[in-house]
N, C-alpha and C positions, 0 to 999 in steps of 0.2 A: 504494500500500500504506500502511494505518495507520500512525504512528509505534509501535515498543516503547510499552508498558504501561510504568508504576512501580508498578503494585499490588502492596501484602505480601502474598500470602496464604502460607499456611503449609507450611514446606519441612517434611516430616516425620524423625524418625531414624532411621539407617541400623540394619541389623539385626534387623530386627523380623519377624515371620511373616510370608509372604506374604497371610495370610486380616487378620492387621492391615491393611494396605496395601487390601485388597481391599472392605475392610467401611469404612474410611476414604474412600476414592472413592465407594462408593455412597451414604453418608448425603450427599454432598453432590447425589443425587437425592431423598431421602427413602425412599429402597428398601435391604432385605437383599442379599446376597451372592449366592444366590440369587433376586432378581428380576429384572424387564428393566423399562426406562422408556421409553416413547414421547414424546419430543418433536419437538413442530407447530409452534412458534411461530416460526422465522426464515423459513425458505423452504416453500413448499406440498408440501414432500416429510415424510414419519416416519421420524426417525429412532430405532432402538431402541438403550439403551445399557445392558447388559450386564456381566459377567464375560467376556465374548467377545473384549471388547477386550485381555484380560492372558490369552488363551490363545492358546498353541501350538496351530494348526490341525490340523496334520499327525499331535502326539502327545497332546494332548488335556492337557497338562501346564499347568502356570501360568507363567508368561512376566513376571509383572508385577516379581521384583526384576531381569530382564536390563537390563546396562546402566545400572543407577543410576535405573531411570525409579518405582523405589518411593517415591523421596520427594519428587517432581513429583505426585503425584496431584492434589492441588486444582488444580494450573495445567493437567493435563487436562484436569479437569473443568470449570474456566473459561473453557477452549477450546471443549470440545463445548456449552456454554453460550451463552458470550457470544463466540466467535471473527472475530479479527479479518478473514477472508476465507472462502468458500466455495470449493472446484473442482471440478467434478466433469471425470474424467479416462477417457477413451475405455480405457484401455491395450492391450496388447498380444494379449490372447489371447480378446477380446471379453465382458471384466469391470469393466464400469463401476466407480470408486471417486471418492468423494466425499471431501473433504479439508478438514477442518476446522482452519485453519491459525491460529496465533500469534505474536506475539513480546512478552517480557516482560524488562525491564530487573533484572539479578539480581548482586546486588555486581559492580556496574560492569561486567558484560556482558553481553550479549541471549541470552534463553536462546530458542530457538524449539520452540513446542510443535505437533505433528505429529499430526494423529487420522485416523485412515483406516475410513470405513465403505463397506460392499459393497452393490452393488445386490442385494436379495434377491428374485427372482423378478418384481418388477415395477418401473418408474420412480418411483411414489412410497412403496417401502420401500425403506430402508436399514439393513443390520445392522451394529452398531460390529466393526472388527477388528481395528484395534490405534490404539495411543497411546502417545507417546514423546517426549521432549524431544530438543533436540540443542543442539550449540552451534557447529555449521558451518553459517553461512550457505548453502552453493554448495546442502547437501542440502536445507534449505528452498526454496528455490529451484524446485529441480527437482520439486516437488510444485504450483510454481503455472503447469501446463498444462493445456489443456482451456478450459473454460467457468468463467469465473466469474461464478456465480450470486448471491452475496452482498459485501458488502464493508462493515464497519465503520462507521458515518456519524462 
């Protein structure tokens, strides 16, 4: 596994609208709130990234200030960008998920950034479903099962 990043990128402030947070993540595809971005370039799979990633599947709500993960958006982003591993993970109920994994060095602690996209109907689509930092190793961890198809040079 990579070493932790030292890159700054930019913690955002707490409190701000969710469609803030929302519209903050996707300029750093060059896309609206409402668009989706397809990226090709690491592995020969499309991955689409979305508003999808900062929704509640279940109740169609926005999910992106749960947990304090509102003001990690760039280091999402930099994760579904430039991540230092790939996995894709068999799971449980026969729903492939791809894992777009990180870790970034963040006043003096590693913070690990977590993206999870779903196989969408075929092996080479991928739809984003969520993304999220943490700061407990053991749960990063547990996301690098499966196949690893990528890894940071």
């Amino acid at each position: 596994m990579p070493e932790p990043r030292t890159v700054k990128l930019e913690v955002l402030p707490a409190g701000k609208d969710e469609l803030f947070y929302l519209d903050r993540f996707m300029t750093e595809f060059d896309a609206g709130r409402n668009e989706s971005v397809e990226l090709t370039d690491l592995v020969p799979f499309r991955r689409i990234v979305s508003r999808d990633l900062f929704t509640n599947h279940l109740t169609g709500d926005m999910k992106i200030n749960v947990n304090g993960r509102a003001q990690y958006v760039t280091y999402i982003a930099e994760t579904i960008k430039r991540p230092d591993e790939i996995w894709i993970d068999q799971g449980g109920h026969s729903d492939r998920t791809m894992y777009c994994l990180s870790r970034f060095v963040l006043k003096k602690e590693t913070m690990h950034i977590i993206t999870a996209f779903k196989e969408g109907g075929n092996s080479e689509l991928w739809v984003g479903w969520s993304g999220f930092q943490s700061f407990v190793p053991s749960y990063y961890q547990s996301k690098r099962r499966g196949d690893r198809i990528y890894v940071r040079p």
